[in-house]
N, CA, C and O atoms as a DFTB+ gen file, in Angstrom:
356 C
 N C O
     1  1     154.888      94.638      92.183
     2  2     153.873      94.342      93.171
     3  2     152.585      93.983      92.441
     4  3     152.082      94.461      91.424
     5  1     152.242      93.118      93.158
     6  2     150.690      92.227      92.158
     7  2     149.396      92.438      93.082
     8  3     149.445      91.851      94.163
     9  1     148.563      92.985      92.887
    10  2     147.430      93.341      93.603
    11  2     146.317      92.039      93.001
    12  3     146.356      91.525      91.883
    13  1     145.566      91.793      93.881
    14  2     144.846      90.507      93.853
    15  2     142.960      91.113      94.534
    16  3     142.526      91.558      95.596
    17  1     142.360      90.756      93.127
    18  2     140.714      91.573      93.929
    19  2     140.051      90.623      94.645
    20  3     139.656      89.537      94.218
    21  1     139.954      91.003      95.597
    22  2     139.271      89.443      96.744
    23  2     137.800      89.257      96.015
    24  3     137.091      90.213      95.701
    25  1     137.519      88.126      95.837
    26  2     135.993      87.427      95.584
    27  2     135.004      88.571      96.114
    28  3     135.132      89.055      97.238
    29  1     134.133      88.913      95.327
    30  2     132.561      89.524      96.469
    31  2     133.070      90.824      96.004
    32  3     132.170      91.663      95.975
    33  1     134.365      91.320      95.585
    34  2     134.999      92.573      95.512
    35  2     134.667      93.369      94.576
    36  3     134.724      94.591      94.711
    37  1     134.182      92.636      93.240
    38  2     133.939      92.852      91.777
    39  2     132.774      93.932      91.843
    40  3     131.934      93.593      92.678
    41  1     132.558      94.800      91.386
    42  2     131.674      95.357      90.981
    43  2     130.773      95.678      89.755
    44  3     129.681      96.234      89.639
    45  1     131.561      95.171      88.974
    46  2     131.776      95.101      87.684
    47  2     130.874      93.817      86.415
    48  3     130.685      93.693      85.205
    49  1     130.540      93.051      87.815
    50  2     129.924      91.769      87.504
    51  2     130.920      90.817      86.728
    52  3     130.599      90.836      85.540
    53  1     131.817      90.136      86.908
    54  2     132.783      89.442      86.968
    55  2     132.536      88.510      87.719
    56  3     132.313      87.342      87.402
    57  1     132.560      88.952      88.704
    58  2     131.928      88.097      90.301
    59  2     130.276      87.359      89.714
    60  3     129.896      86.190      89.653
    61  1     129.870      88.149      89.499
    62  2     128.336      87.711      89.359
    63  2     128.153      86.638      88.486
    64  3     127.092      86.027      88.360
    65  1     129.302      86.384      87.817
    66  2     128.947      85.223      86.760
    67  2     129.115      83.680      86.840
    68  3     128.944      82.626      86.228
    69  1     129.750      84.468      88.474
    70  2     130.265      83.128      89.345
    71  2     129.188      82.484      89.956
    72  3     128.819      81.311      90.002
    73  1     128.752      83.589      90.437
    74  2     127.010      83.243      91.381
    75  2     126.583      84.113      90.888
    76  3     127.071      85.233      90.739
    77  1     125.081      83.487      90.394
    78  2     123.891      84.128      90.158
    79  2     122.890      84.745      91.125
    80  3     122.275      84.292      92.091
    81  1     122.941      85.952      90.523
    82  2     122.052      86.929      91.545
    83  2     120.792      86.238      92.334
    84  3     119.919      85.676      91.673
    85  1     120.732      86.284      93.495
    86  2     119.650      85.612      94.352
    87  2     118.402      86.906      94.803
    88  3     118.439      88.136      94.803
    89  1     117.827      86.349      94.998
    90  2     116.591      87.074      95.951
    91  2     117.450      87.728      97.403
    92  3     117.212      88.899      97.697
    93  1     118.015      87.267      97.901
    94  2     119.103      87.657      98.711
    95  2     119.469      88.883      98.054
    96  3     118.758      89.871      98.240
    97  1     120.377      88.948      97.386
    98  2     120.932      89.875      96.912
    99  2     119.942      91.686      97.022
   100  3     120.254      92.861      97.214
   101  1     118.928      91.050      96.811
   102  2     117.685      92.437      96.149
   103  2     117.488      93.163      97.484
   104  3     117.542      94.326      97.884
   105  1     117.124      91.426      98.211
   106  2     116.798      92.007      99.607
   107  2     118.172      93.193     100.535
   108  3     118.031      94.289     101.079
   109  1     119.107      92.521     100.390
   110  2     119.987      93.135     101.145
   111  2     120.550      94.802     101.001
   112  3     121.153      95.537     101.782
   113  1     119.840      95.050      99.088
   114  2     120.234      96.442      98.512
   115  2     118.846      96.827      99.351
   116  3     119.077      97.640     100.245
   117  1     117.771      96.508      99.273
   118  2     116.259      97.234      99.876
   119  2     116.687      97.780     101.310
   120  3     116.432      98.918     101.704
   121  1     117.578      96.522     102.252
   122  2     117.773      97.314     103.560
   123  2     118.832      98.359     103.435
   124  3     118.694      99.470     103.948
   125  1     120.028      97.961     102.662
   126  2     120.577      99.019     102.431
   127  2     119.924     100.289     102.565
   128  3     119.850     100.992     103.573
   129  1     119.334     100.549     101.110
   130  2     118.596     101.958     100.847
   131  2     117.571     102.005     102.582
   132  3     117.671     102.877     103.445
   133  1     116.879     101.062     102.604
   134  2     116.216     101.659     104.141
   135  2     116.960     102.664     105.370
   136  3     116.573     103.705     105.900
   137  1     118.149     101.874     105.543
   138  2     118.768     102.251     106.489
   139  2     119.420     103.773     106.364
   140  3     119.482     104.605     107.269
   141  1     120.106     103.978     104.366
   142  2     120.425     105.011     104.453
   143  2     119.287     105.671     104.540
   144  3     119.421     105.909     105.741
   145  1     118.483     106.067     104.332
   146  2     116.762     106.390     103.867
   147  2     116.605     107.521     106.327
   148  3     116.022     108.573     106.586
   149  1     117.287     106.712     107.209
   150  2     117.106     107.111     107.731
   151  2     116.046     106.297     109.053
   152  3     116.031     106.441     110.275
   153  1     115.201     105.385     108.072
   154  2     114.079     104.859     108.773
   155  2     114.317     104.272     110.110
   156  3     113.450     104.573     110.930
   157  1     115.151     103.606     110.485
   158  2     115.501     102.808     111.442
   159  2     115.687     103.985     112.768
   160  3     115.312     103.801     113.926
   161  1     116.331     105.148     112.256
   162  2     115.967     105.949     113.735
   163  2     114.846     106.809     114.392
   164  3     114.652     107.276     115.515
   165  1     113.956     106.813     112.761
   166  2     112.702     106.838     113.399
   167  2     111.489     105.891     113.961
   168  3     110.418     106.118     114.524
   169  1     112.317     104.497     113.448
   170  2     111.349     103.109     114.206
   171  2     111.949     103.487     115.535
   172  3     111.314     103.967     116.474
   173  1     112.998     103.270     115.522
   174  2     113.390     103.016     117.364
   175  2     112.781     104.221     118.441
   176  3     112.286     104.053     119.556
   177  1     113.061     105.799     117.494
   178  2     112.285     106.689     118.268
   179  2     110.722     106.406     118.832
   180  3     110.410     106.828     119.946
   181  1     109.761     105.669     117.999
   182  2     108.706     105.650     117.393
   183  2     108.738     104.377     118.703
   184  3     107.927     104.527     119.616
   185  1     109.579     103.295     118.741
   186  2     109.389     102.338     119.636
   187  2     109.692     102.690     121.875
   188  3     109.327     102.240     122.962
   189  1     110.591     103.786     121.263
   190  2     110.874     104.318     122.656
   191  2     109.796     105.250     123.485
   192  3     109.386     105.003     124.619
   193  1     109.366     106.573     122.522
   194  2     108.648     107.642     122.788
   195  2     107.081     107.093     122.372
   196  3     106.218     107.137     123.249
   197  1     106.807     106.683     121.295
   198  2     105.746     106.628     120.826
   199  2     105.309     107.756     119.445
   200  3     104.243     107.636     118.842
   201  1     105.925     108.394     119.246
   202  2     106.142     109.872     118.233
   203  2     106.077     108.982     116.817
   204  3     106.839     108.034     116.626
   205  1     105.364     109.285     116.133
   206  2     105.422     108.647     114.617
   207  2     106.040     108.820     113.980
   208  3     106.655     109.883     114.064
   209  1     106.344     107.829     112.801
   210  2     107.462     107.608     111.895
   211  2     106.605     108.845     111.206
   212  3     105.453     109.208     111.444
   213  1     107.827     109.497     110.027
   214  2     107.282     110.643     109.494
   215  2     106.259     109.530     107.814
   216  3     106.733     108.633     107.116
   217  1     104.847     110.165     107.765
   218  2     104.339     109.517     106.456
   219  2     105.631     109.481     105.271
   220  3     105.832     108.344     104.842
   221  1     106.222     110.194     104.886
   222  2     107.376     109.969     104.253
   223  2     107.963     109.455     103.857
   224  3     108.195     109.325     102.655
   225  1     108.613     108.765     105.109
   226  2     109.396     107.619     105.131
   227  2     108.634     106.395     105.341
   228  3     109.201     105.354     105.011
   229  1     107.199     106.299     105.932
   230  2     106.442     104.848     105.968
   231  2     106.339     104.806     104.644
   232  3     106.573     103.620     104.410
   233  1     106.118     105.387     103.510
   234  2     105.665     105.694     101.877
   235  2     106.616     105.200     101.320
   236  3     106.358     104.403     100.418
   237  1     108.605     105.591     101.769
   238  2     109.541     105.176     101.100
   239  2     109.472     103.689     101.356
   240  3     109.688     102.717     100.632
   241  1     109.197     103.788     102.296
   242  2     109.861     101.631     103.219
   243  2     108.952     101.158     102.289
   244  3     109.332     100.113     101.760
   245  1     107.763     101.617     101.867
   246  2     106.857     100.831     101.158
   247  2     107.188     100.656      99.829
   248  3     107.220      99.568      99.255
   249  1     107.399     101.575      99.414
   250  2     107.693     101.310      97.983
   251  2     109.048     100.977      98.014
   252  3     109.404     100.209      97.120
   253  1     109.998     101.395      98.899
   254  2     111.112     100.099      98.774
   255  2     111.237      98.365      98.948
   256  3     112.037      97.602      98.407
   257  1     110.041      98.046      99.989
   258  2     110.029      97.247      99.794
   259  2     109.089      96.057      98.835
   260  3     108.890      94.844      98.889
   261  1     108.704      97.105      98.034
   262  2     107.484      96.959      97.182
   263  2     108.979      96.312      95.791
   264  3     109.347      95.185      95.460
   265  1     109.385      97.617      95.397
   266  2     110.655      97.263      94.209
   267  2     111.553      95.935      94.714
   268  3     112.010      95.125      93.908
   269  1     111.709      95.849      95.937
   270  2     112.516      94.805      96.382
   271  2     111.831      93.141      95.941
   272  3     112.419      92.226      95.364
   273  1     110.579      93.179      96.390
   274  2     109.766      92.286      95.787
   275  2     109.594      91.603      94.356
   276  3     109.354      90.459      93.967
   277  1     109.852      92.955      93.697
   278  2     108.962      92.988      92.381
   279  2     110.340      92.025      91.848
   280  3     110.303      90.831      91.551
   281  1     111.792      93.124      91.825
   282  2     113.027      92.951      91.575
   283  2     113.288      91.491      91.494
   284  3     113.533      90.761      90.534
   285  1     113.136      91.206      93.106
   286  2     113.497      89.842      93.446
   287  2     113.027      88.309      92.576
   288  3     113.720      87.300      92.448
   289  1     111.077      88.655      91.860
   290  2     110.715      87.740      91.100
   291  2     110.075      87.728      89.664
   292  3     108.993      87.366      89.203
   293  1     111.659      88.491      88.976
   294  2     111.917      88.532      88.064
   295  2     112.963      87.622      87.818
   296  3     113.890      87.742      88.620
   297  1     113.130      86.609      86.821
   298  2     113.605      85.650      86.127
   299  2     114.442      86.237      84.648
   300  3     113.811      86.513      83.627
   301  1     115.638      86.335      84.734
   302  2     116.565      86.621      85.861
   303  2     116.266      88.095      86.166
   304  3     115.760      89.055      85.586
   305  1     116.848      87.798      87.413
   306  2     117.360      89.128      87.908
   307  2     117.905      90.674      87.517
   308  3     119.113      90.440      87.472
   309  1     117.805      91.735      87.287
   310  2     118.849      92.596      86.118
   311  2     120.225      92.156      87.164
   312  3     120.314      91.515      88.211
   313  1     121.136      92.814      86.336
   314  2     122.942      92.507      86.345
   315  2     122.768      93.730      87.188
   316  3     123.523      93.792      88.158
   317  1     121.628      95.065      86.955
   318  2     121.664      96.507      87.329
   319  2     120.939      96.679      88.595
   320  3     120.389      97.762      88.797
   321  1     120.910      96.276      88.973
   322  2     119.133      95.555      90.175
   323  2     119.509      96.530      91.179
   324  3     118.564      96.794      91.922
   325  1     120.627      97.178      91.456
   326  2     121.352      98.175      92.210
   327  2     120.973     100.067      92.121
   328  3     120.752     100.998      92.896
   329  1     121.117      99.739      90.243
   330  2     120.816     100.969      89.619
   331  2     120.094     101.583      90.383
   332  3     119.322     100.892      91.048
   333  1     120.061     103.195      90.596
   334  2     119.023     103.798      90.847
   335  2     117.489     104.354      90.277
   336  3     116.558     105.012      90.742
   337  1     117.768     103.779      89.183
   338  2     116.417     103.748      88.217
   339  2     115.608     102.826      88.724
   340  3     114.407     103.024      88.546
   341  1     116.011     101.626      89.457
   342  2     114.948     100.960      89.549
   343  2     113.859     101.299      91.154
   344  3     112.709     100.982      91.461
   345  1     114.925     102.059      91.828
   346  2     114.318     102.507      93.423
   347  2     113.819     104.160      93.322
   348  3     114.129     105.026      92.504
   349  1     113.078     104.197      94.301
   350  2     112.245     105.290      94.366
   351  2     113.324     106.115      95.375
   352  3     113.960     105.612      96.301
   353  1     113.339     107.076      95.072
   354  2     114.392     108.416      95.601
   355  2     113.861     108.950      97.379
   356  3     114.453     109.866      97.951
């Protein structure tokens, strides 16, 4: 039996050498981390009730989307741009 790794699948950066890391790419890890981060159910609370996002998390979105920025216009890109060294916890 022959197992076959679908395109996009690589993690390994194999894939990546196919296509070069985009600004896309940075962006889509930033919402990532947002979403796990939590933020999105305190926007919608925040949009329903009126109750504020906790300072916390307005501080994380910021500096996530601050690294997302920075990440993104750098020439090239890191291969690691994922790493957690480069995002704020």
């Amino acid at each position: 039996m022959f197992l076959r790794v679908i395109d996009g699948g690589l993690s390994n950066g194999e894939a990546r050498a196919e296509h070069p890391l985009s600004k896309n790419d940075v962006q889509a890890e930033a919402m990532r981390r947002i979403k796990a981060s939590g933020y999105d159910r305190y926007h919608a609370r925040y949009l329903v009730t009126g109750e504020l996002i906790p300072k916390r998390l307005q501080y994380l979105k910021i500096q996530i989307a601050w690294v997302a920025d920075t990440l993104a216009g750098l020439d090239p890109i890191p291969a690691d741009y994922a790493d957690d060294k480069y995002w704020p916890a």
